[in-house]
Every structure is written in C-alpha cells, then in structure tokens.
C-alpha positions as CSV (number, residue, x, y, z in Angstrom):
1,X,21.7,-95.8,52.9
2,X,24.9,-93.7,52.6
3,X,24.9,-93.6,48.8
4,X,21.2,-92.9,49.1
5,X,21.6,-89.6,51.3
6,X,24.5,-88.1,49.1
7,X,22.4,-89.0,45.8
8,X,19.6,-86.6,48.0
9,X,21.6,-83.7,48.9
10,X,22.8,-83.5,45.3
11,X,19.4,-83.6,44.3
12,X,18.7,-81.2,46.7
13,X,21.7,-78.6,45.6
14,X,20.7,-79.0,41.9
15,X,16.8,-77.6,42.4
16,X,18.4,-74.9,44.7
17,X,20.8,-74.3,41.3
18,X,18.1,-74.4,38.5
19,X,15.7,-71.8,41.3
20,X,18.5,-69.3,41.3
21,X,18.7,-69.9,37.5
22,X,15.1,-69.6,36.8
23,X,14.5,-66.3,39.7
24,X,17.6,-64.4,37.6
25,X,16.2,-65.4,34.2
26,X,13.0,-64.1,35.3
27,X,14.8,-61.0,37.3
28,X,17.2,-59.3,34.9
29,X,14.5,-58.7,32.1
30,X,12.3,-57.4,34.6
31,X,14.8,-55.2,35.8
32,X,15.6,-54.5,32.7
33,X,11.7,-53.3,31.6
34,X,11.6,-51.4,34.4
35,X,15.1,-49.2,34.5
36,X,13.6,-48.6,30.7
37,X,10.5,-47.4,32.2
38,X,11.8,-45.1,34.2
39,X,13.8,-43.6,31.8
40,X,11.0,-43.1,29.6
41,X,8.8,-41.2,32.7
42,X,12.1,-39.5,33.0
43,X,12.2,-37.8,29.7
44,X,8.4,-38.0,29.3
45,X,8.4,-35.5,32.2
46,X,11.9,-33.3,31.2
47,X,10.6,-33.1,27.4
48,X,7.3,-32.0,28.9
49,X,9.2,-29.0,31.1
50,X,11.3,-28.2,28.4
51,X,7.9,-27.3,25.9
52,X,6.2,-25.7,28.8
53,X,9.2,-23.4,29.4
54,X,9.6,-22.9,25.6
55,X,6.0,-21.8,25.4
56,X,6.4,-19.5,28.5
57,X,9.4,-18.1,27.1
58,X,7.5,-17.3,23.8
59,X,4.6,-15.7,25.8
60,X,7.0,-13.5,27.2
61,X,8.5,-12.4,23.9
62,X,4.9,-12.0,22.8
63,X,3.9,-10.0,25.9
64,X,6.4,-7.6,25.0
65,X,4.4,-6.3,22.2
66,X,3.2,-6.9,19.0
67,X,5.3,-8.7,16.3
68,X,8.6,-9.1,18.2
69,X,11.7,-10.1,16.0
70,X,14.2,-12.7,18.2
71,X,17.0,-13.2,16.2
72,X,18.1,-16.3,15.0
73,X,21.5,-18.4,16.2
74,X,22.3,-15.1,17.8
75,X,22.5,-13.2,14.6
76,X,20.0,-9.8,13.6
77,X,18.6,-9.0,10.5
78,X,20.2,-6.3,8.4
79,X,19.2,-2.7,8.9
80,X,18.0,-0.8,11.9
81,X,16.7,-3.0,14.2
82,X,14.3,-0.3,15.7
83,X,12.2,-1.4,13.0
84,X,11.4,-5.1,13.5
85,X,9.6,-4.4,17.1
86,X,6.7,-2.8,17.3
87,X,8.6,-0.9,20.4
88,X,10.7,0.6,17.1
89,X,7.3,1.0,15.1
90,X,6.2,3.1,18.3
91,X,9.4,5.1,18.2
92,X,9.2,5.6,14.3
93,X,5.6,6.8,14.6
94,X,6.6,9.0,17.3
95,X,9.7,11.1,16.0
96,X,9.3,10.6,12.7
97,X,12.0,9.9,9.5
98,X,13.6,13.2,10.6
99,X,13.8,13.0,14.0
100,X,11.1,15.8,15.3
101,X,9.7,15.1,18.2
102,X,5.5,13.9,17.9
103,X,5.6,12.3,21.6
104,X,2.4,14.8,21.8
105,X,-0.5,12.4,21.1
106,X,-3.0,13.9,18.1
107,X,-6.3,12.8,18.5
108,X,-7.5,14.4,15.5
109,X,-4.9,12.6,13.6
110,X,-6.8,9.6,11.3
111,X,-5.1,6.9,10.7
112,X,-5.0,4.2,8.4
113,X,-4.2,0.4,7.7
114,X,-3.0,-0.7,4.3
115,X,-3.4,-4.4,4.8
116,X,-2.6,-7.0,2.5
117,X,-4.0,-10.6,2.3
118,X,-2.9,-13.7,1.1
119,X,0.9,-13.2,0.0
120,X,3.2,-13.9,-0.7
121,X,3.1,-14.0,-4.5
122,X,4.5,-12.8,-7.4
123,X,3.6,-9.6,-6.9
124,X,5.1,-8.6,-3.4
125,X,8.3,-7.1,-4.3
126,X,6.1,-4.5,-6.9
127,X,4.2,-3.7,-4.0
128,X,7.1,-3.4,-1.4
129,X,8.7,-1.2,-3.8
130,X,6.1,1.2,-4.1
131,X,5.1,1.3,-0.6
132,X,9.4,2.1,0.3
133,X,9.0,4.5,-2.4
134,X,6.3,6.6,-0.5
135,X,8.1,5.8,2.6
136,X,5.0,3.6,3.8
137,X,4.7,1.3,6.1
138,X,2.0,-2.0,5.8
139,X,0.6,-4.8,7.2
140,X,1.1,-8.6,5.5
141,X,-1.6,-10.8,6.5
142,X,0.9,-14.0,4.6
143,X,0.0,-17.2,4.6
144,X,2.3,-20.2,4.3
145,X,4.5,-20.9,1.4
146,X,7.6,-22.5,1.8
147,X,9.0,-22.5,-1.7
148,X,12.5,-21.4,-1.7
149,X,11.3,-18.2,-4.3
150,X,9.3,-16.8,-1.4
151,X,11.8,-17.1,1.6
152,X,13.0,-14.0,0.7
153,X,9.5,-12.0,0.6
154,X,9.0,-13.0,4.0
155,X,12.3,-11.1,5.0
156,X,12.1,-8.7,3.1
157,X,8.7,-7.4,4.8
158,X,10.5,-7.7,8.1
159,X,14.1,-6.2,7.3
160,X,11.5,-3.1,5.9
161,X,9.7,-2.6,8.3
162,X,6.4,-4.0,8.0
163,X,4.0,-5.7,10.0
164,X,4.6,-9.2,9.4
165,X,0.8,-10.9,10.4
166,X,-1.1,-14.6,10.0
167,X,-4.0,-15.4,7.6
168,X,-3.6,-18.8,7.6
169,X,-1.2,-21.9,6.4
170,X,-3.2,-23.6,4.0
171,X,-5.9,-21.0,3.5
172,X,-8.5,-23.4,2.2
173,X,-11.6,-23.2,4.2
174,X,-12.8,-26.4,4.2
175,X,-10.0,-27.5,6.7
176,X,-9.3,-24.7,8.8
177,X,-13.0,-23.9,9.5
178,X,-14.0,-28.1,10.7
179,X,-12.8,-27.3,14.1
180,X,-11.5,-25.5,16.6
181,X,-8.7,-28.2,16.6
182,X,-7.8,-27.7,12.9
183,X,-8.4,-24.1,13.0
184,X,-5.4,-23.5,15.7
185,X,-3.4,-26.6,14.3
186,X,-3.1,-24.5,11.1
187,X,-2.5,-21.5,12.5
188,X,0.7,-23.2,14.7
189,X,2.2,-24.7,12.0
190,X,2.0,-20.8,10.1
191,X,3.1,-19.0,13.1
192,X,6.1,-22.0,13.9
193,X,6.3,-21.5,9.8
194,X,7.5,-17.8,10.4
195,X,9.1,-17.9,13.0
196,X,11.3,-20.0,11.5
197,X,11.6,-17.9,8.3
198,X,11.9,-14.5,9.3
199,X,12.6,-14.8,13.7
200,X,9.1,-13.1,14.1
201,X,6.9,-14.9,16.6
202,X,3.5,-13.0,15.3
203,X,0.8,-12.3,17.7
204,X,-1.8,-10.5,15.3
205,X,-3.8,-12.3,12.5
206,X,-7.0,-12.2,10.4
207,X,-9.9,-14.9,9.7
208,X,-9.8,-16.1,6.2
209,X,-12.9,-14.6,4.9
210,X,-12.9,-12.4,8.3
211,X,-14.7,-13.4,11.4
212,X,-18.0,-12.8,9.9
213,X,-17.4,-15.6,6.9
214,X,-20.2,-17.7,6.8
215,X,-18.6,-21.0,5.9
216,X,-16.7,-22.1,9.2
217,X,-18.6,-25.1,10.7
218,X,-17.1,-24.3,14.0
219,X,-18.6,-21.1,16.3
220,X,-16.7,-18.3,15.2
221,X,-16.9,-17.1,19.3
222,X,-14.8,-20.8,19.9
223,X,-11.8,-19.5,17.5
224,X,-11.8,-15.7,18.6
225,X,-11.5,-17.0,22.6
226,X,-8.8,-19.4,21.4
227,X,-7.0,-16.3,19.9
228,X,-7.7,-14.9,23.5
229,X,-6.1,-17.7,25.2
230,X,-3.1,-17.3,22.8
231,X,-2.7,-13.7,23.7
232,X,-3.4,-13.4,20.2
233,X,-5.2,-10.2,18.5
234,X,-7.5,-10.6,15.3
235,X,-8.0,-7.8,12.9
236,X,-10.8,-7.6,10.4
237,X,-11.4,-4.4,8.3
238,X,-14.1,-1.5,7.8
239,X,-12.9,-0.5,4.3
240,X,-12.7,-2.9,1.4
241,X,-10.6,-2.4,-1.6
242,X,-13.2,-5.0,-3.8
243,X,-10.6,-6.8,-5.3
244,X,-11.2,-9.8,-3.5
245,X,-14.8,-10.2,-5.5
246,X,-13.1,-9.8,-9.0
247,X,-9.6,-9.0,-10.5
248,X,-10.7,-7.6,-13.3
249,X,-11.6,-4.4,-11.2
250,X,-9.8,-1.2,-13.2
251,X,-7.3,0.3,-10.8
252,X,-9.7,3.6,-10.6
253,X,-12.1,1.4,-8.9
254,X,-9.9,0.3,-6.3
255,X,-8.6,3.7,-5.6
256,X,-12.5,5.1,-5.1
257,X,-13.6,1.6,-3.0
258,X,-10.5,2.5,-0.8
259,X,-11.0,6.1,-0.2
260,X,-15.7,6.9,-0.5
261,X,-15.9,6.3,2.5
262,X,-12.2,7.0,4.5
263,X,-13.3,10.1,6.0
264,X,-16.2,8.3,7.9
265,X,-13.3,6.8,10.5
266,X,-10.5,8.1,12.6
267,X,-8.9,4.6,12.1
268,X,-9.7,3.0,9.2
269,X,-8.6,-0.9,8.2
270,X,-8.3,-1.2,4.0
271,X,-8.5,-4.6,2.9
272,X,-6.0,-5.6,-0.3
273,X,-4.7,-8.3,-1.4
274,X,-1.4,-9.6,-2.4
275,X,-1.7,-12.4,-5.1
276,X,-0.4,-13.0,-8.4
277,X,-3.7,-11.9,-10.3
278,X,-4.7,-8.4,-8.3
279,X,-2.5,-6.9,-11.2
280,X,-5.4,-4.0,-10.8
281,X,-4.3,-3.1,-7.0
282,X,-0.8,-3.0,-8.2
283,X,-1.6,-0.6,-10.4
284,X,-4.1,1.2,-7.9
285,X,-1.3,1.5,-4.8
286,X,0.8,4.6,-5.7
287,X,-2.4,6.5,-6.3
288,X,-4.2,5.7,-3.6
289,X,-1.3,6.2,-1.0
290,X,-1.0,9.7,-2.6
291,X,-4.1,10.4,-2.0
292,X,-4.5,9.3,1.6
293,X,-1.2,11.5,2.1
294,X,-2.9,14.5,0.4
295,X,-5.5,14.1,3.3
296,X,-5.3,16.6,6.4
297,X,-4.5,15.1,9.1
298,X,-4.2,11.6,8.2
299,X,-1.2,9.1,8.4
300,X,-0.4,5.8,6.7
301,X,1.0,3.6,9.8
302,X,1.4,-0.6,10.3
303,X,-0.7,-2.2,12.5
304,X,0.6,-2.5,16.2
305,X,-0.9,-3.4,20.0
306,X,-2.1,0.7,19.6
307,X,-3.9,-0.4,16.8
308,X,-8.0,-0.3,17.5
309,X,-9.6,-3.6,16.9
310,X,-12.1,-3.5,14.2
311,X,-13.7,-6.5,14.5
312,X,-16.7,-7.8,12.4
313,X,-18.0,-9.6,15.7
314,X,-16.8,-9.7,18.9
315,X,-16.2,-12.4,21.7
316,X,-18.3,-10.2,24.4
C-alpha cells in the first residue's frame, strides 16, 4: 500500500510537471504574438503622426505663398534667393531690376502670362535663354521626366527665377482622367517628383487639355474641389498661341495668335508649349516678347497667388 501511494504522488508530480510544460509552451509564443503586436500598433500609429505632421508642415510652407523653395539638406540654390519665393517674385515686381520703388499699385497696368506646357524637352534651355535675354520671367507648366539630361532644366527654371508649375506626371489622358483617385495619384507623384528635384513644393497647376477637355471620364468639378482641398490653384488660359493643334505653324502665326486679341484683357494667360517639335514657338518668342514690351502699359510677369484665375469652368 506504501509502494502504491509513492508510485501515486510521483504520478501526481509528473502531470503537474508536463501542465507547467504545456501552459509555458502555449504561453511564451503567445506572449511573444502579442509584444509583436503591439509593436506594430506602436509604429502603425507613430508612422501615422509622423505623415500627418509632414503634410501639415508642407501646408504650412504652401500657405506661405505660391511656389515656395525649401532648401534641401540645409543647403540653397545658387543666386539670389529673393527669386525662388513668390514673396521675392512680389518684391521683384514691386521695385524692379533697378531698384525704383513701384509699391504704388497700377491698375491700368496689363499684365501677362507667358506659360509653357509640357517641358521639359530639348528645347528649354533655347527658350530660357531668350526669355533671360529680355530679362523675362515665365511660367513652366513641367511634367515628369526623370532622366538625368533633364534634372538640370528643372533647376535651372528655379535658380532663374521662374514659376516652376504641375501639368501632370505621365500626361497621358487615358490614366489621369479614370478617376479622381488616379488624377491626384499622378499629380502626387509630380509634385513629390519636384520637390525632390528642385526643393519646390508647387501649389499651382493646369489640366492637361485644360479644365474644359472633353475626355476626362471623371467630373471635371470632382478634380477642381480636390485641388481646393489641396490648397492648390489651377490655371487655364484666355489666349492661345495654336501650336498645340499643329507644329508646323510659321513663327508669324504664333506671334499674331499671341497678341489679336491681347488688348481685350488686363490680364491675359498665353498658352505655349515647351516640347521638342514647337521649333516654330522657338522661333516666335523673341518677337513676340518684344512686342508685348513695345505695349503701353503692359508687363511680362510669372504667375503668383496675385495672379487672377482664368479658369475655363469653375467649381461654383
């Protein structure tokens, strides 16, 4: 009966053994899952801050006007840095090359937008020349090439004091224009694109094919109150240089498209383009800025948050 008892409490202490055994097999990879769970919440939720202050800290850059230049591990870009913020673009416009004071708003004063789509190509740095010849600033509507040949077109409109603006990454219409969600996809991946390139975070932009193209399968209204959202400004155009419809248009052309019908506006948006084949507007830009000078009281200025909206339609 002895024997019987001690063969029982051995029996006894080796299912108390193999419980323990079985509860801490069970327990540590439990534990385990779970301290790796909350890790994961744990940087789900600080990643998640982290964007949200990012973004805020962008709308704040943004909300201090117009293209703002940020510069880029803590360096600037070369040359007067007056010039890469549409606060210096305010100042230029206001004492001029030569320092005389024009704080005096003119309101008979017309002004126009030189605007350029689709660059950057081959032909930028022809154009960029001219306009620093004539001492003119533009507006770059780019769109998104990252080839290493074009890195330094994207600078060089910044460091000269041009409007650096978004047309689109990809600018094919078939995948921007399927949703609102592809639409402002692409348009985050040009604007990241940029800022990454130059150390502009841009705010202004223009519809491929303007916000009264008739190819978008998504509301037009949709994209233009996203751009609202984004504290983003669209800009279409009331004068059109015609070389979108054909480059075979003779510089002569261009230069009477551009300038019928200028004295019809106090502020008046010419559309260009900026591609490899508009040899013809090339050709076209030192006349035509000439004669805009050679106009009384009219100025050749970038586009900026004093800029009027001309819109093709409207969010309203």
């Amino acid at each position: 009966m002895a024997q019987s008892d001690a063969e029982q409490e051995a029996e006894l202490a080796k299912r108390k053994r193999i419980r323990r055994l079985r509860n801490l097999i069970i327990f540590v990879p439990l534990s385990t899952i779970l301290v790796l769970l909350i890790t994961c919440i744990f940087l789900g939720i600080s990643l998640y801050i982290t964007k949200k202050e990012l973004q805020e800290a962008k709308s704040a850059i943004a909300a201090a006007g117009g293209t703002q230049t940020v510069s880029v591990d803590n360096t600037q870009a070369s040359g007067d840095p007056l010039l890469y913020t549409t606060i210096g673009v305010d100042e230029f416009e206001r004492t001029g090359i030569d320092g005389e004071d024009q704080s005096e708003e003119d309101t008979n004063v017309r002004k126009v937008y030189l605007t350029f789509d689709d660059g950057p190509s081959s032909n930028t740095n022809r154009i960029l020349d001219i306009l620093a010849e004539y001492d003119v600033k533009a507006t770059f509507f780019v769109v998104g090439k990252e080839e290493e040949e074009y890195q330094a077109l994207y600078k060089r409109i910044v460091d000269e004091g041009h409007t650096l603006a978004m047309h689109s990454y990809s600018h094919k219409y078939n995948e921007i224009y399927q949703s609102l969600e592809s639409y402002s996809a692409d348009l985050s991946k040009l604007q990241e694109f940029l800022y990454d390139t130059t150390g502009v975070w841009c705010r202004y932009c223009r519809f491929p094919g303007g916000s009264s193209n008739t190819v978008s399968r998504v509301d037009m209204h949709e994209l233009i109150a996203y751009l609202d959202e984004q504290d983003m400004s669209y800009f279409d155009w009331n004068i059109s240089s015609g070389d979108a419809m054909s480059s075979s248009l003779s510089p002569e052309e261009i230069i009477r498209n551009c300038t019928a019908k200028l004295k019809n506006y106090d502020e008046a948006i010419i559309l260009m383009h900026d591609a490899a084949e508009k040899n013809s507007t090339v050709r076209a830009l030192p006349e035509l800025i000439e004669t805009i000078q050679s106009m009384e009281d009219t100025k050749i200025l970038p586009i900026t948050d004093d800029t009027e909206r001309i819109h093709h339609i409207s969010n309203d």
